[in-house]
C-alpha positions in Angstrom: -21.5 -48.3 -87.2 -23.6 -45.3 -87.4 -26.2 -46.8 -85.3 -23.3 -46.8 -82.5 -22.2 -43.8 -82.6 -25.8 -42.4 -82.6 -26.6 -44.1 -79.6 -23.3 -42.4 -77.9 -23.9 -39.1 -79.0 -27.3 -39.3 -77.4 -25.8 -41.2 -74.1 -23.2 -37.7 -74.1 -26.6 -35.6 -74.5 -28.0 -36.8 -71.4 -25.1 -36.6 -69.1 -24.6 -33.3 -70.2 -28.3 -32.8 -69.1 -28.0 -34.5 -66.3 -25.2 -32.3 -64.8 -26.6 -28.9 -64.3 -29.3 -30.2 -62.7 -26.9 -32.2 -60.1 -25.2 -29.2 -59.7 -27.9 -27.2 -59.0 -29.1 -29.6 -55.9 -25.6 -29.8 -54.2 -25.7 -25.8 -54.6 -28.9 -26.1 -52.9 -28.3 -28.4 -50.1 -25.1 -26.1 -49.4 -27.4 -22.9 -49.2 -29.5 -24.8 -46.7 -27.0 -25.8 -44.6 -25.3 -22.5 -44.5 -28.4 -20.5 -43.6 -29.2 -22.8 -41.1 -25.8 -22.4 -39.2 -26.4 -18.6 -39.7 -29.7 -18.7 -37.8 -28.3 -20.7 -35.2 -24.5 -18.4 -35.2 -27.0 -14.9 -34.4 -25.7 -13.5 -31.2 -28.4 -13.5 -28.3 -29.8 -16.4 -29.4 -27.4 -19.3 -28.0 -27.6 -20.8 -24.4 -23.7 -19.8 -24.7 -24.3 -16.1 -24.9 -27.1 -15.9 -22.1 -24.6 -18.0 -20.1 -21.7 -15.6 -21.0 -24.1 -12.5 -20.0 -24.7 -14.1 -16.6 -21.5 -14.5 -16.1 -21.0 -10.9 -16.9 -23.7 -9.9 -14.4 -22.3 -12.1 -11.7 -19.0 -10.7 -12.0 -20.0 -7.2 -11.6 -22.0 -7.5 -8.6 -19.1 -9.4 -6.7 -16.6 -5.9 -8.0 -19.8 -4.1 -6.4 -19.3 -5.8 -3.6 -15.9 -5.7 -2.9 -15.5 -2.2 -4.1 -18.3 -1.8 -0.8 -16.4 -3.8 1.5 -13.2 -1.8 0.9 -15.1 1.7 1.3 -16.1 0.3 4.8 -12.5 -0.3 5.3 -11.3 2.7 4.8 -14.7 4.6 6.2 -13.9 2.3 9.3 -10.2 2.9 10.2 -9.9 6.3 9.3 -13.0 7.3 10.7 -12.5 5.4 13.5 -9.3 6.1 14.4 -9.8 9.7 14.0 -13.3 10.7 15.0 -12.9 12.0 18.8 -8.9 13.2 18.8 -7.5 14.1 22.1 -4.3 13.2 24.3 -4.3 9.9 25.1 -1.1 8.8 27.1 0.5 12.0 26.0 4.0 11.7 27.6 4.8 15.6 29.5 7.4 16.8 32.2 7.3 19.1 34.3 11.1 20.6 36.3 10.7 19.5 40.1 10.7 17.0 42.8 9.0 13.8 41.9 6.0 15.3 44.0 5.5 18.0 41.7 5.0 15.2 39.2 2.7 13.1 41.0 0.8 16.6 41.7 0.5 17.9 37.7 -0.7 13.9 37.1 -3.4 14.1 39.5 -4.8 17.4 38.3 -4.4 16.5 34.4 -6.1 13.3 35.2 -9.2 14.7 36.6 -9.1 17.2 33.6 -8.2 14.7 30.7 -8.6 11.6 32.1 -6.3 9.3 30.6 -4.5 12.0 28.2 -1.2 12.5 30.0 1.7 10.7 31.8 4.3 13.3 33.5 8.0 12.7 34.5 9.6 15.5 36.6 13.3 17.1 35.8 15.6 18.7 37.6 16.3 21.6 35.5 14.7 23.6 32.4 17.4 22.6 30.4 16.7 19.0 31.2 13.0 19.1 30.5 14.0 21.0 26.9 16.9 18.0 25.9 14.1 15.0 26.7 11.6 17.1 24.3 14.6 17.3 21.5 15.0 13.9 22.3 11.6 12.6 21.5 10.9 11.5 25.4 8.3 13.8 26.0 5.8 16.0 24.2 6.0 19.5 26.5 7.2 20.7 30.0 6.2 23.0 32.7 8.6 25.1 34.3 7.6 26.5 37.3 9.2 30.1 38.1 8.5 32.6 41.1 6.6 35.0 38.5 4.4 32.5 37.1 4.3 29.3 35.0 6.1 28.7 31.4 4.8 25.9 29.2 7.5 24.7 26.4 5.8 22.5 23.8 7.3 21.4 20.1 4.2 22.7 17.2 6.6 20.4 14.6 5.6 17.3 17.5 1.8 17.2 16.8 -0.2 20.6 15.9 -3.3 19.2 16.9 -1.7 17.4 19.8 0.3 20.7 20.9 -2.8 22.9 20.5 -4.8 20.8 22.9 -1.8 20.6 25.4 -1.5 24.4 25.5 -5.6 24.7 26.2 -5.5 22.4 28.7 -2.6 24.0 31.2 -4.0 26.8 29.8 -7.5 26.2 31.5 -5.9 25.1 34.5 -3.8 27.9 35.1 -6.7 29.9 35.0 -8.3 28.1 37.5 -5.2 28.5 39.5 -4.7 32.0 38.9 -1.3 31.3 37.9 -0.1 33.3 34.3 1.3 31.4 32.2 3.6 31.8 29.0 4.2 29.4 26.4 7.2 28.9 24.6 7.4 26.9 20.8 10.8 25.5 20.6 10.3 23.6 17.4 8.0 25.6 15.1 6.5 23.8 11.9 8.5 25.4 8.4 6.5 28.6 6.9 5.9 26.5 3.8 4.1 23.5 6.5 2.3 25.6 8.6 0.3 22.5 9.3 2.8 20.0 9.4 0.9 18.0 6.6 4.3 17.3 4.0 5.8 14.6 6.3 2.0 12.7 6.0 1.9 13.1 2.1 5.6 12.1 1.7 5.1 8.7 3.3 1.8 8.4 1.6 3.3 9.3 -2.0 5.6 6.6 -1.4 3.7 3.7 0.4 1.2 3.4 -2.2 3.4 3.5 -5.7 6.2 0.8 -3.6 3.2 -1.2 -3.0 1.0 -1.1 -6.3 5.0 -1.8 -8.0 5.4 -4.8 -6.2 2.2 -6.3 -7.3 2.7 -5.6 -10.9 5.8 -6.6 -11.2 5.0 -10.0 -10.2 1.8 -10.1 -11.7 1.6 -8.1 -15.2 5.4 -6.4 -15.7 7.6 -9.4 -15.6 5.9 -12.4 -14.1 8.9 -15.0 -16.1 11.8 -13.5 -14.0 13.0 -14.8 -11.3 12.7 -14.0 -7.9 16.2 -12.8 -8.0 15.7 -10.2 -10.6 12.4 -9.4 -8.6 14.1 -8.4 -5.7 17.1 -6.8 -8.0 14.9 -4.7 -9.5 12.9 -3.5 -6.4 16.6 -2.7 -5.5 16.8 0.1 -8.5 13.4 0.9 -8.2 13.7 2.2 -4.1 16.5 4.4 -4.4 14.9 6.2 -7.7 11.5 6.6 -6.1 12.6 8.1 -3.1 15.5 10.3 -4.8 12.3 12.0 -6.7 10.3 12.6 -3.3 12.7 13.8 -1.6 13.9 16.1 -4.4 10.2 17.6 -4.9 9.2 17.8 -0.7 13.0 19.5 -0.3 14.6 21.0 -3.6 11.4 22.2 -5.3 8.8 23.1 -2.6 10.9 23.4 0.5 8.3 21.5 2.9 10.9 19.1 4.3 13.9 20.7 4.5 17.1 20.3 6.5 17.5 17.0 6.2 18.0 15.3 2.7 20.0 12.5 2.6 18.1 11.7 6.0 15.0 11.5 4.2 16.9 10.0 1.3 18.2 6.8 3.0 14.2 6.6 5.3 12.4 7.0 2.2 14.7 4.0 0.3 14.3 1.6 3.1 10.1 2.7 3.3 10.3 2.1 -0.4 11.8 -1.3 -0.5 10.1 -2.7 2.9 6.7 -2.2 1.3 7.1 -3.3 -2.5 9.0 -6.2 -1.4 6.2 -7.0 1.0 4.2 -6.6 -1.8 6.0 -8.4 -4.4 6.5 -11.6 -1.8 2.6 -11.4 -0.9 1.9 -11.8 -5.3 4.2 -14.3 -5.2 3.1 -16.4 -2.6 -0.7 -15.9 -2.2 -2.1 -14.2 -5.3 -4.8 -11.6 -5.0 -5.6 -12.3 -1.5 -2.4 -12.1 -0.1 -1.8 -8.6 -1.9 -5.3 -7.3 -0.7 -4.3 -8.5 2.9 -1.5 -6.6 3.3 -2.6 -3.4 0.7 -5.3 -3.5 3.6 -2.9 -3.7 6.7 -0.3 -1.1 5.2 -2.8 1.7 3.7 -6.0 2.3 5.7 -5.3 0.5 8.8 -1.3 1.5 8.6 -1.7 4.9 7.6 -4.8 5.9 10.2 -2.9 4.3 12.9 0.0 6.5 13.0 -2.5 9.5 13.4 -2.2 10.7 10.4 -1.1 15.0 11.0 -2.7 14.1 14.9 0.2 12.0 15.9 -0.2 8.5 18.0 -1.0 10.0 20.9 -4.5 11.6 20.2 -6.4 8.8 19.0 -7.0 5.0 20.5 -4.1 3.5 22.1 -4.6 0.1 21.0 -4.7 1.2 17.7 -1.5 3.2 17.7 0.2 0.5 19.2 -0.9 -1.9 15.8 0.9 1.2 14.1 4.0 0.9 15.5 4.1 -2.6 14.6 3.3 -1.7 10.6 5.9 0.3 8.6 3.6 3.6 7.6 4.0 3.8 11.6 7.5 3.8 11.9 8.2 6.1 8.2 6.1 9.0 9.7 7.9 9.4 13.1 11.2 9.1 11.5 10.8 11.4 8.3 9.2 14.2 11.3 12.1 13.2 13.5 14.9 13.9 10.8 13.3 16.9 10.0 12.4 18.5 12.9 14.8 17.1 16.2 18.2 15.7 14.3 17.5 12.2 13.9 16.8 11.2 17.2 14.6 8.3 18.1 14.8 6.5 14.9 16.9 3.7 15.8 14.0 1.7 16.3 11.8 2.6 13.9 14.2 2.0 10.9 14.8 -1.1 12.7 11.2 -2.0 11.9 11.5 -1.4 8.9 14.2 -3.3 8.1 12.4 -5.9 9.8 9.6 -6.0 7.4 12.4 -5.5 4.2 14.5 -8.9 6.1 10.9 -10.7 5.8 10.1 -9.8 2.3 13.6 -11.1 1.3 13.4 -14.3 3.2 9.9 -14.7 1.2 11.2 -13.8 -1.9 14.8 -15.7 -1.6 12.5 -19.0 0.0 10.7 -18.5 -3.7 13.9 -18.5 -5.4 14.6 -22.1 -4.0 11.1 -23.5 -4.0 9.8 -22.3 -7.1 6.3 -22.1 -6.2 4.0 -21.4 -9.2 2.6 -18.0 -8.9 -0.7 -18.1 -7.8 -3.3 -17.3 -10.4 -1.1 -18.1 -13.5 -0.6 -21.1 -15.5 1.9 -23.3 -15.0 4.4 -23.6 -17.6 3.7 -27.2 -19.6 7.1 -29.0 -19.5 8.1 -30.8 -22.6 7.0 -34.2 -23.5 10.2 -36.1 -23.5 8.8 -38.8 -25.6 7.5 -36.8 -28.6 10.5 -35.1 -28.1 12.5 -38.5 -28.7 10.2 -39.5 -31.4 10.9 -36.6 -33.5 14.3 -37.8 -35.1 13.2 -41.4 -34.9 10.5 -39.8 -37.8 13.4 -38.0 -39.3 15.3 -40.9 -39.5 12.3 -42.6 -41.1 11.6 -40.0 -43.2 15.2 -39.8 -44.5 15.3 -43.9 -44.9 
């Protein structure tokens, strides 16, 4: 009896030997493992962190590169468009017999070759309605004592300045005085006639940047239909504050508010629903096609404070087409000569707001995924169904 219980107490004696040292060798083998792991975890040392830096580098010299390619778009059109002004296709009058027209054409042509197109009137009073009326630019009226120019400054400074040099030289050469005569001077606080350019500008690019975001970052899960419902409240607002600073707290464009107020709304809208249908429909490249088209290209074509008719034809015909082209001449219009001539150009513009709804209303039917974003995973209908088959189970 004793012998057995010896040999027990001295089987318990090893064991409990035995135990610290098996603990000491897992303790071990887990140090190991874990320092290992930690040499192989230090950053700059995995294949996936030199991978991730390339990456890295990649990615910044293709933002180089297109941060380039847009500097040469904007050095390009602006440039381009602006770098040699003078009248091009300038549209005068001059009160006489259609021979007196054909005479004044002749002689601007082999001064300015190119720069004017003149329409003869019967009367002074004539001549000064068709430049009210946005049909021509300036007129010449003939009288027994000499000649009087009338010309428009709030038209074009920089195309009414070169106008009034060149009859100027060639009355000269004619020894024939003349007299000039400003029947639409710019406002003391425009003396440059630069607000009308900055109130377009201050409102193309916000509508435009808007539309993109809202589509891409502020609420990419509504619908179309609250897309465009939104651009709705957002056009009124944005144009009720321009107007209110260019008018009501500067006094640059004044006369006209609610004028300004319903062009500015329908500019607004045109170009963030543009915008918004261009995210919706093509991603990134359709929104840097047209950001490209309505900015650099659609602001430079209008002239900018030159007007259309002192740079490239060609190129302010493209203007015309774009809606910068058709703001600027109505916003100078209202102010400036009552409104006229802007049936067309908000007609434009409405143009380009019809197309944005169609795109936008066409998304609302097709739901097309949004291009650069996930698609939403739809449900799996047999997990789904399994789920109270397990309840069930579970329950039984």
């Amino acid at each position: 009896m004793s012998d057995s219980s010896s040999r027990e107490h001295h089987d318990n004696r090893d064991q409990a030997a035995g135990s610290p040292g098996t603990h000491a060798d897992g303790w071990q083998g887990a140090h190991s493992a874990t320092a290992s792991a930690s040499v192989s975890s230090r950053p700059g040392v995995s294949s996936d962190d030199r991978q991730k830096q390339r990456r890295n580098l990649v990615a910044g010299l293709i933002g180089a590169l297109v941060a380039t390619i847009l500097s040469l778009i904007f050095v390009s059109s602006f440039i381009g468009a602006l770098h040699e002004p003078g009248p091009r296709s300038a549209p005068v009058g001059i009160v006489g017999p259609p021979a007196s027209a054909s005479r004044l054409g002749s002689t601007l042509d082999h001064a300015v070759p190119g720069g004017y197109i003149v329409t003869s009137y019967p009367t002074a009073t004539a001549a000064r309605n068709a430049i009210n009326d946005r049909t021509i630019d300036a007129a010449l009226v003939p009288g027994p004592h000499g000649q009087n120019l009338v010309v428009a400054q709030a038209v074009s400074s920089g195309l009414t300045n070169a106008t009034i040099k060149t009859f100027t030289s060639l009355a000269a050469h004619a020894h024939v005085p003349l007299s000039v005569t400003d029947i639409r001077p710019l406002h003391a606080s425009d003396p440059e006639g630069l607000s009308q350019t900055f109130f377009v500008t201050a409102l193309l690019a916000p509508s435009f940047t808007f539309g993109n975001l809202l589509i891409r970052r502020i609420a990419p899960d509504l619908g179309p239909h609250w897309h465009l419902a939104l651009i709705f409240i957002y056009a009124p607002i944005v144009a009720a504050v321009a107007v209110a600073i260019a008018d009501g707290a500067i006094g640059a464009l004044t006369g006209a508010p609610w004028g300004l107020f319903g062009i500015g709304t329908l500019f607004a809208f045109a170009v963030a629903v543009v915008s918004a249908a261009a995210a919706r429909w093509a991603g990134g490249i359709g929104v840097a096609v047209f950001g490209l088209l309505f900015i650099p290209v659609g602001l430079a074509s209008t002239g900018v404070t030159l007007g259309p008719n002192m740079i490239t034809p060609w190129y302010a015909d493209l203007g015309k087409a774009l809606p910068p082209g058709n703001a600027l001449p109505s916003v100078l219009n209202t102010t400036y000569f009552g409104g006229n001539a802007i049936a067309s150009r908000l007609g434009i513009l409405g143009a380009w707001a019809f197309a944005g709804i169609l795109a936008m209303v066409m998304a609302a039917i097709l739901h097309p995924p949004i291009p650069g974003q996930r698609a939403q995973p739809e449900p799996d209908s047999g997990a789904a169904a399994r789920r109270p088959a397990a309840r069930h189970r579970a329950t039984a």
